[in-house]
KERO-27458 format. One record per residue (C-alpha): x, y, z; chain. Coordinates in steps of 0.5 Angstrom, whole numbers, plus 500, padded with zeros to 3 digits. Layout:
BEGIN
ATOM  X  Y  Z  A;
...
***
This chain:
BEGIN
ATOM  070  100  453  A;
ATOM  064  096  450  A;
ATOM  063  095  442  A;
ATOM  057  095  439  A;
ATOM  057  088  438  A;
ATOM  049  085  437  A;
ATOM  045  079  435  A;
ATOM  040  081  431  A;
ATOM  038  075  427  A;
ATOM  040  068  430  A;
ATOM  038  059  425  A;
ATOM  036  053  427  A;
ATOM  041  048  424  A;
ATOM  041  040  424  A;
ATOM  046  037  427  A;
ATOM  050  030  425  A;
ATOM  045  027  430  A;
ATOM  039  028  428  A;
ATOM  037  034  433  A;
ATOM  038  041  432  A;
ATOM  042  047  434  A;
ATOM  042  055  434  A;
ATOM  047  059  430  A;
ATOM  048  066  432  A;
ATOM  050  071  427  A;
ATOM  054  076  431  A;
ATOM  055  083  429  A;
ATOM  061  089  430  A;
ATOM  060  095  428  A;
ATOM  053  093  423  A;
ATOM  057  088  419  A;
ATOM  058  080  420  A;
ATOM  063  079  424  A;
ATOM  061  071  425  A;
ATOM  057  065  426  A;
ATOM  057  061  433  A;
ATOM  054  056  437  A;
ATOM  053  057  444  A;
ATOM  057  051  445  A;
ATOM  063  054  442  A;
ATOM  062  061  446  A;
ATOM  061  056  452  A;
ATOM  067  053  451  A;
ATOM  071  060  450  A;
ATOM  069  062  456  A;
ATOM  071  056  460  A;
ATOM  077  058  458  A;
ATOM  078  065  458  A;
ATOM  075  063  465  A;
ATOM  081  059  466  A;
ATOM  086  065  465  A;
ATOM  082  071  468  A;
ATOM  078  068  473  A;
ATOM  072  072  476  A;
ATOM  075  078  472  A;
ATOM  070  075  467  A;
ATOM  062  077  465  A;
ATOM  057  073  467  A;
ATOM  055  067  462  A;
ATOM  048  065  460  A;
ATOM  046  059  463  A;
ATOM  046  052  460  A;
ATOM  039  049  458  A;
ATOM  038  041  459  A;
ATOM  031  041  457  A;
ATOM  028  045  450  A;
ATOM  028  052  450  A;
ATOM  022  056  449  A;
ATOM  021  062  444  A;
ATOM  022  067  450  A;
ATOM  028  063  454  A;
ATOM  031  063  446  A;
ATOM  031  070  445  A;
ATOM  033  071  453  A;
ATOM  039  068  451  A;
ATOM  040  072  445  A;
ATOM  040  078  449  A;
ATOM  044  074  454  A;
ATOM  050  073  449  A;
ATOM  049  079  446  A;
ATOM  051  083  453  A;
ATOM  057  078  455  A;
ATOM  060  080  448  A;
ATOM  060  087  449  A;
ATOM  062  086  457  A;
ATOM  068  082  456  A;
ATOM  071  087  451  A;
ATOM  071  092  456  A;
ATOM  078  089  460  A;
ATOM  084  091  455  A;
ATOM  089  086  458  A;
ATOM  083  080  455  A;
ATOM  083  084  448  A;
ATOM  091  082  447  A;
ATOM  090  075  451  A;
ATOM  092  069  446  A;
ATOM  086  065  449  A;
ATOM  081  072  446  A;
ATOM  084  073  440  A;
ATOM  085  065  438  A;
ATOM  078  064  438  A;
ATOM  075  071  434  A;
ATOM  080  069  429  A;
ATOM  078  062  428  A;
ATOM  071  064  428  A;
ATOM  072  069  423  A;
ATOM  074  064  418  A;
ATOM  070  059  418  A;
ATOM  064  063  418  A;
ATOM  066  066  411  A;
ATOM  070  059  409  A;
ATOM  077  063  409  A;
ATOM  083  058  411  A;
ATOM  090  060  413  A;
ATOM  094  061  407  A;
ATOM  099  066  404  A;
ATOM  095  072  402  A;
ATOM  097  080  399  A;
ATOM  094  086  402  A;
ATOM  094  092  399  A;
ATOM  094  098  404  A;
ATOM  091  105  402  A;
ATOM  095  111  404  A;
ATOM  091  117  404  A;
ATOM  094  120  398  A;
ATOM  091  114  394  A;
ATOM  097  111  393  A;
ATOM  097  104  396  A;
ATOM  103  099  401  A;
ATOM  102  091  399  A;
ATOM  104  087  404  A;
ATOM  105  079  404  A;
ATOM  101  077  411  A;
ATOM  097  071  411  A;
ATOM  089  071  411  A;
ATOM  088  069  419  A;
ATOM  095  074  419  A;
ATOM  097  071  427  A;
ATOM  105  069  425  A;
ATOM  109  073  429  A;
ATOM  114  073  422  A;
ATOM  110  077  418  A;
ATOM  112  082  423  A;
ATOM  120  079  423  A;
ATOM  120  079  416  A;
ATOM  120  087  416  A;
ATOM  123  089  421  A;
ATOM  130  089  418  A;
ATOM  126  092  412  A;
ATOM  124  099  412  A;
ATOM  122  104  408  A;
ATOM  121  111  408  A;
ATOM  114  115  405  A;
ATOM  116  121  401  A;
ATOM  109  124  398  A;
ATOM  109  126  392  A;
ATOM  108  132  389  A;
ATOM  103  136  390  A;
ATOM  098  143  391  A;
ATOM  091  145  392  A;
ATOM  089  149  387  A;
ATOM  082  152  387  A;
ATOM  080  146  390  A;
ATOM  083  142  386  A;
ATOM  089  137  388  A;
ATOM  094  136  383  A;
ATOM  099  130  383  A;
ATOM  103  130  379  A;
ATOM  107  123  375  A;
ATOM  113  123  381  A;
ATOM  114  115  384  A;
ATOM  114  114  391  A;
ATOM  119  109  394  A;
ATOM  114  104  396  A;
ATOM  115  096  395  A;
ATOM  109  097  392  A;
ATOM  084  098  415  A;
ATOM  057  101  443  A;
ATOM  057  106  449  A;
ATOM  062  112  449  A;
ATOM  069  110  447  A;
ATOM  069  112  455  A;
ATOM  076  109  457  A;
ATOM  074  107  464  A;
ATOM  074  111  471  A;
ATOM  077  105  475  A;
ATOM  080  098  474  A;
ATOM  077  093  470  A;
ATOM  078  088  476  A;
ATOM  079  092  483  A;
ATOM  087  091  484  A;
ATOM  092  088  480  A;
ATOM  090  083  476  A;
ATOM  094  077  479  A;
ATOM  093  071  473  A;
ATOM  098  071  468  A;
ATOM  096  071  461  A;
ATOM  100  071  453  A;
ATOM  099  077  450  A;
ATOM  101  079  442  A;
ATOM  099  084  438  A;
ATOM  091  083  435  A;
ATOM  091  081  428  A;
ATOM  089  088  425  A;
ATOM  095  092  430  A;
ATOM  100  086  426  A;
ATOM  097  089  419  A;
ATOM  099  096  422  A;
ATOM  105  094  425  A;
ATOM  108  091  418  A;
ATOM  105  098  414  A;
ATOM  108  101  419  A;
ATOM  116  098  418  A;
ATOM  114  099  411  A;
ATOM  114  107  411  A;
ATOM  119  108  416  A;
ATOM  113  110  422  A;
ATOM  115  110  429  A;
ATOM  112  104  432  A;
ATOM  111  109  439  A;
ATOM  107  113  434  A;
ATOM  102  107  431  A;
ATOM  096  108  436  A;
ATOM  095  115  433  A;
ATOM  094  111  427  A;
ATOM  088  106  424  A;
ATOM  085  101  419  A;
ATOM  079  103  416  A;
ATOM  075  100  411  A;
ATOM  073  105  405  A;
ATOM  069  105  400  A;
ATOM  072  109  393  A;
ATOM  067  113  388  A;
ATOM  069  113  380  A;
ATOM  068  121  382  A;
ATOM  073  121  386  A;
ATOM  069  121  392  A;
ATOM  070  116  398  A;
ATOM  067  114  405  A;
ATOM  070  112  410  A;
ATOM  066  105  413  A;
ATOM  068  103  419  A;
ATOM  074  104  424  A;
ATOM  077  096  424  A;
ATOM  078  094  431  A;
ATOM  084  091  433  A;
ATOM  082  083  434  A;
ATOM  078  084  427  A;
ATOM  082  080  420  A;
ATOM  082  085  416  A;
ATOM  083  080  410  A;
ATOM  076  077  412  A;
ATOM  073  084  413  A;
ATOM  074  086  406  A;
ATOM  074  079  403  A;
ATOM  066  079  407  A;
ATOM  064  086  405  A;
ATOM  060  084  400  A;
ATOM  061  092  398  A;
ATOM  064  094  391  A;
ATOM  070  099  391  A;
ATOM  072  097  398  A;
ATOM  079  098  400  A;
ATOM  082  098  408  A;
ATOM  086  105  408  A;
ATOM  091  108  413  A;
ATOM  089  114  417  A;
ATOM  090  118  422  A;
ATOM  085  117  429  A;
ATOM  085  121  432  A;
ATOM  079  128  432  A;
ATOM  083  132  437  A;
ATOM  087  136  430  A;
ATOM  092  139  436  A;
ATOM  095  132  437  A;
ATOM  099  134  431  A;
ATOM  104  136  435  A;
ATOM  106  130  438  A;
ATOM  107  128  431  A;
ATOM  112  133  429  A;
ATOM  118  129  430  A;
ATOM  117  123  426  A;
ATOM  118  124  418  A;
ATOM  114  118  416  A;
ATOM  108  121  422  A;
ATOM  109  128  418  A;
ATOM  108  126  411  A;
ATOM  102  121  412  A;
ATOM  098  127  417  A;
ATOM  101  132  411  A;
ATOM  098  128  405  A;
ATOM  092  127  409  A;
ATOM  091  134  410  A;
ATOM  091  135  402  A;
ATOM  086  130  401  A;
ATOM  081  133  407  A;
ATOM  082  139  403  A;
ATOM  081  136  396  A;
ATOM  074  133  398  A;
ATOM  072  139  401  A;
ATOM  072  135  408  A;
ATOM  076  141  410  A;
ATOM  074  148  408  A;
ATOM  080  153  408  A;
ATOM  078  160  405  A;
ATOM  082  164  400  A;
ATOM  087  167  404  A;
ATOM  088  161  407  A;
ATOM  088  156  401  A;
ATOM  093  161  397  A;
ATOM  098  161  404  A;
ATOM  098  153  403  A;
ATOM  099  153  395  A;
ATOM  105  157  398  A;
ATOM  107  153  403  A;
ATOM  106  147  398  A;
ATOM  111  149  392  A;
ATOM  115  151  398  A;
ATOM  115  143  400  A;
ATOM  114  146  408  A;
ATOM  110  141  411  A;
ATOM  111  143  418  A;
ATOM  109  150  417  A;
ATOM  103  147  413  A;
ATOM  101  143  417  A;
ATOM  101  149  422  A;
ATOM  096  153  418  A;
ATOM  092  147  418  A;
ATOM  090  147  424  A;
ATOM  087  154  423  A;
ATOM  083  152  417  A;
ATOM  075  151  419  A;
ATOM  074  142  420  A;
ATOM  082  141  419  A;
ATOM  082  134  421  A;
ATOM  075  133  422  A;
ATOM  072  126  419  A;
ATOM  066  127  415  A;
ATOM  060  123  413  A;
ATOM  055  122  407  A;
ATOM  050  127  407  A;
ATOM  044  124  410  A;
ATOM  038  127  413  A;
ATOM  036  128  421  A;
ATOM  030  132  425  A;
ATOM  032  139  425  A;
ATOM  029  144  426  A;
ATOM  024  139  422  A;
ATOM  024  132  419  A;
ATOM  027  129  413  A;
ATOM  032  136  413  A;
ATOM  039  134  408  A;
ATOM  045  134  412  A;
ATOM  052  134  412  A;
ATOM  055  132  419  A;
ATOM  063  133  420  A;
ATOM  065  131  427  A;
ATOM  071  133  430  A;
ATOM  075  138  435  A;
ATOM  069  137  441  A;
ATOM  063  138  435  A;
ATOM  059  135  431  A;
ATOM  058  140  426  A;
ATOM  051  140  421  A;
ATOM  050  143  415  A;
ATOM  043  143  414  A;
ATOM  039  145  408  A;
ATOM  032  147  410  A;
ATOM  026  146  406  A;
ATOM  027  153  402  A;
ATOM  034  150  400  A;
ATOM  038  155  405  A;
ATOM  043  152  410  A;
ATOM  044  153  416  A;
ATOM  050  152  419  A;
ATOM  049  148  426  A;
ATOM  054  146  431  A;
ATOM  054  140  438  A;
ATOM  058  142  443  A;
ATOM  060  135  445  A;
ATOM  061  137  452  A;
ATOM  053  139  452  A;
ATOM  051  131  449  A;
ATOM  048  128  455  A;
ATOM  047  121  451  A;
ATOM  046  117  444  A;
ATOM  044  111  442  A;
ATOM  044  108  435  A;
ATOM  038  103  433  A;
ATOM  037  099  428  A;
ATOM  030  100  424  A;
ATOM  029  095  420  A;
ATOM  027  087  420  A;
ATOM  033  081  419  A;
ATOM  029  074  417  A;
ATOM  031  068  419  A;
ATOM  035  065  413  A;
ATOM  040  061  412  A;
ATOM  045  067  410  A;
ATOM  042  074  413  A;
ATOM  045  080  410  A;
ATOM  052  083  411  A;
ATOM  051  089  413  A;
ATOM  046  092  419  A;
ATOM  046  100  416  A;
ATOM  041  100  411  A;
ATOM  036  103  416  A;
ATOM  040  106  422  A;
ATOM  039  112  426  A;
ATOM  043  116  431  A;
ATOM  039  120  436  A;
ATOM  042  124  442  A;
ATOM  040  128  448  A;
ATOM  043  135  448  A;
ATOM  042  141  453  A;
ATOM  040  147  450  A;
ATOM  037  153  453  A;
ATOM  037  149  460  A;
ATOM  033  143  458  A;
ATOM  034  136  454  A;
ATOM  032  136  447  A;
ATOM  033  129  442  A;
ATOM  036  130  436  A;
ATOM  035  125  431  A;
ATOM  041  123  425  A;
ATOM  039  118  419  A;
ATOM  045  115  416  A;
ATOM  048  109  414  A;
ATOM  054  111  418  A;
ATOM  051  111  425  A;
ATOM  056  106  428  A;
ATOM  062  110  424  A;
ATOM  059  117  428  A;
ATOM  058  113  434  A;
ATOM  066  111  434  A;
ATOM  068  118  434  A;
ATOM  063  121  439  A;
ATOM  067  116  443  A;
ATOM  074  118  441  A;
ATOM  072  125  442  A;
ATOM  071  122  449  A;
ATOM  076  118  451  A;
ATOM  081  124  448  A;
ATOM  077  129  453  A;
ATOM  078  124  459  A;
ATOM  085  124  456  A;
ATOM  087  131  457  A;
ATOM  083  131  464  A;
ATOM  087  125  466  A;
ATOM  093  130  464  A;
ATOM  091  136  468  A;
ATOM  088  132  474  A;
ATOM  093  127  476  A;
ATOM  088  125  482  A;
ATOM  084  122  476  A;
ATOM  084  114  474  A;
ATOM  083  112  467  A;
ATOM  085  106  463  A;
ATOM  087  110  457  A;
ATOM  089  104  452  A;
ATOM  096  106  448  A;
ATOM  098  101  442  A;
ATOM  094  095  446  A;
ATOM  097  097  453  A;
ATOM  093  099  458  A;
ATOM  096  107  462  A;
ATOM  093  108  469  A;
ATOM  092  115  472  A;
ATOM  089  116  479  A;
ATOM  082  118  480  A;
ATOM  078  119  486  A;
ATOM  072  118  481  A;
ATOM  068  111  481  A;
ATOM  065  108  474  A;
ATOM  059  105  473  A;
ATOM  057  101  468  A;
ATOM  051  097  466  A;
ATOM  047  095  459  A;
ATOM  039  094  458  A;
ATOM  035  092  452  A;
ATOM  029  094  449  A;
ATOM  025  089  444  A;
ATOM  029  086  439  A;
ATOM  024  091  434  A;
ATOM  028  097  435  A;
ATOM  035  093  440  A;
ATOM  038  098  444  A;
ATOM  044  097  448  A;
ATOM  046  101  453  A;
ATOM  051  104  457  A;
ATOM  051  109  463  A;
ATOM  058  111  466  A;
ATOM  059  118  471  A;
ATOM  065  122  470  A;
ATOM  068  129  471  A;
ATOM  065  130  464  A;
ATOM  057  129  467  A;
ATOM  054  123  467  A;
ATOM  055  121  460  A;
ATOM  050  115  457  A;
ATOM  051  112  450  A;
ATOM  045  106  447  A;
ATOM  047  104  441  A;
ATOM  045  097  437  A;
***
């Protein structure tokens, strides 16, 4: 699977010897993940190269003599493409060799050194989990040093009452973040892959591992679970960011964030509600989804009617998570994750919506030129493609802008009526938006592995990699338009169409 990763903006920058060199400013997901050199990514490849042999993406070529401005920018595009195609093998996402270096790159580009550090972990009730990790968060005995250590998470109490949620004063027991997610349809090599590798846990799985230990989560459960970057509101509203990928430092990534109010929370990932199930018999999974569940409903995230918000309170004062949890699924945009409102195309330009996406569906509450809503909904397995661009310029200064989601849009072809139509989406959280199109995909793609054994997908479980059979192939390639409006592109074809995504 490929990440949206891109190189907007890249410096010239003297070196010791009186000559000059290039530093690139690499972005994941619309913030600064890091600044490197070609000789430093050379040098990675080379060494990636060792382990993974001809596994590996072609690299750009070195140049000996001056770059022009044409050969510059073609090298940009160049880098830009190998990053987003090397994160496509998962067994090189959990290599040593790969994480080693994203790491160091990491911290130097934002002057952070290896050293002890706390971190606090936000559950969805607001209550937090302060962990003892280092800032590169890489010693495998941040993880021993809570294995013998567990906590269990009990919520407090709580009921949903006219919209409301009320907590009350009760303690918790606590020591107290581009292209679909399209899992692919064949190998990443063709046969086994024979070169011997070191694998651990990334840096934003080992956060997760200790948060895990620390309320009891099953560890075979943790790939239903994610790190998000969140941002809080004195109003009591938040907006989740972005989902942290799991090579990312999620000290650094809040440290760099340059956002107020920021905080990394633990949430559910997954946007299929009735993956419920295979939670049901872990108690710490259970009451994590439960106070998650009174949280979307607090934020009117989901919508229950009366009837439905009177059963809960009901259920609630009886401490009845299970069957909570149950009724949940039939309250409308249960387990949904809604966006900040933002304005899209539809049925006229510069129309306010409200985008929940969940469940197979992006679901739009659009407010009309009138000030009526219209109540709209995409049905995924009718979206054809999407891209996420970025509208705006970067200059080339010596510390470009964090962040890319000033002017971002998010524009997919969907089916209807017979014939192909665009529909535009302007919001801050596109690549957020995108992440979760994919993850409906790879949720989908999941459950035709399951029904169709004949099918082969690589279907990534907590890091590791799970095989199902297909007789279907997967290509997969990238393009570039200008750097004006930068698109990336993906096409793959599977048993669900021919799905293509062009993001940034």
């Amino acid at each position: 699977m490929k990440m949206h990763f891109c190189i907007p903006v890249s410096q010239q920058r003297p070196d010791a010897l009186g000559g000059r060199y290039v530093l690139y400013s690499v972005y994941l997901d619309g913030f600064l993940f890091c600044k490197v050199r070609y000789s430093q990514l050379h040098r990675w490849n080379e060494q990636l190269r060792r382990v993974f042999g001809n596994c590996l993406p072609p690299f750009p070529p070195k140049y000996y003599l001056a770059m022009t401005a044409s050969m510059a920018d073609e090298r940009r595009d160049q880098l830009e493409q190998y990053l987003q195609n090397v994160t496509m093998d998962p067994n090189m996402l959990r290599s040593d060799v790969f994480v080693d270096f994203l790491k160091l790159v990491q911290l130097d580009t934002f002057s952070i050194t290896t050293e002890k550090a706390s971190l606090d972990i936000f559950l969805p009730d607001g209550r937090s989990i302060k962990v003892e990790i280092l800032t590169s968060d890489t010693a495998e005995r941040v993880l021993e040093s809570y294995t013998e250590n567990t906590y269990s998470y009990h919520p407090p109490n709580q009921t949903v009452s006219q919209g409301n949620l009320q907590t009350s004063d009760k303690k918790v027991p606590l020591s107290a973040s581009y292209n679909c997610h399209l899992e692919n349809l064949e190998p990443w090599s063709k046969g086994q892959l024979t070169h011997r590798a070191i694998y651990r846990w990334t840096p934003a799985q080992r956060v997760a591992e200790v948060v895990s230990h620390k309320i009891g989560l099953c560890q075979e459960l943790l790939g239903y679970f994610g790190l998000f970057l969140i941002r809080s509101y004195k109003e009591g509203k938040l907006s989740v960011i972005k989902k942290l990928v799991d090579f990312e430092l999620p000290y650094v990534s809040l440290r760099s964030s340059e956002v107020e109010n920021f905080k990394v929370g633990l949430r559910k990932w997954y946007l299929d509600p009735s993956l419920d199930s295979r939670l049901m018999d872990c108690r710490a999974a259970v009451d994590l989804i439960y106070v998650q569940a009174i949280q979307d409903i607090e934020k009117e995230w989901a919508k229950p009617t009366e009837v439905q918000r009177q059963k809960l309170e009901a259920l609630q004062k009886e401490g009845n998570q299970t069957k909570f949890l149950e009724l949940s699924q039939e309250v409308w945009h249960y387990g949904y994750v809604q966006l900040d409102p933002c304005t899209c195309d539809y049925p006229e330009p510069g129309c306010g919506t409200v985008l929940s996406v969940g469940n197979d569906e992006i679901s739009c509450c659009i407010t009309l030129p009138d000030n009526r809503t219209r109540d709209v909904i995409f049905q995924m397995n009718r979206v054809k493609c999407w891209q996420v661009t970025f509208l705006g310029t970067l200059l080339d200064t010596d510390g470009p802008q964090q962040t890319l989601n000033q002017n971002l849009e998010l524009r997919f072809q969907y089916s209807e009526e017979s014939h192909w139509q665009w529909f535009v989406i302007y919001t801050k959280q596109a690549f957020l938006l995108s992440s979760c199109l994919k993850k409906m995909i790879s949720e989908k793609m999941v459950k035709l592995a399951a029904e169709n054994p004949e099918m082969q997908i690589e279907v990534p479980e907590q890091g590791k990699s799970k095989k199902h059979h297909s007789q279907q192939s997967q290509k997969d390639y990238s393009s570039f338009l200008p750097r004006k409006s930068k698109i990336k592109t993906a096409e793959v074809d599977c048993g669900l169409g021919t799905i293509k995504e062009e993001g940034l």
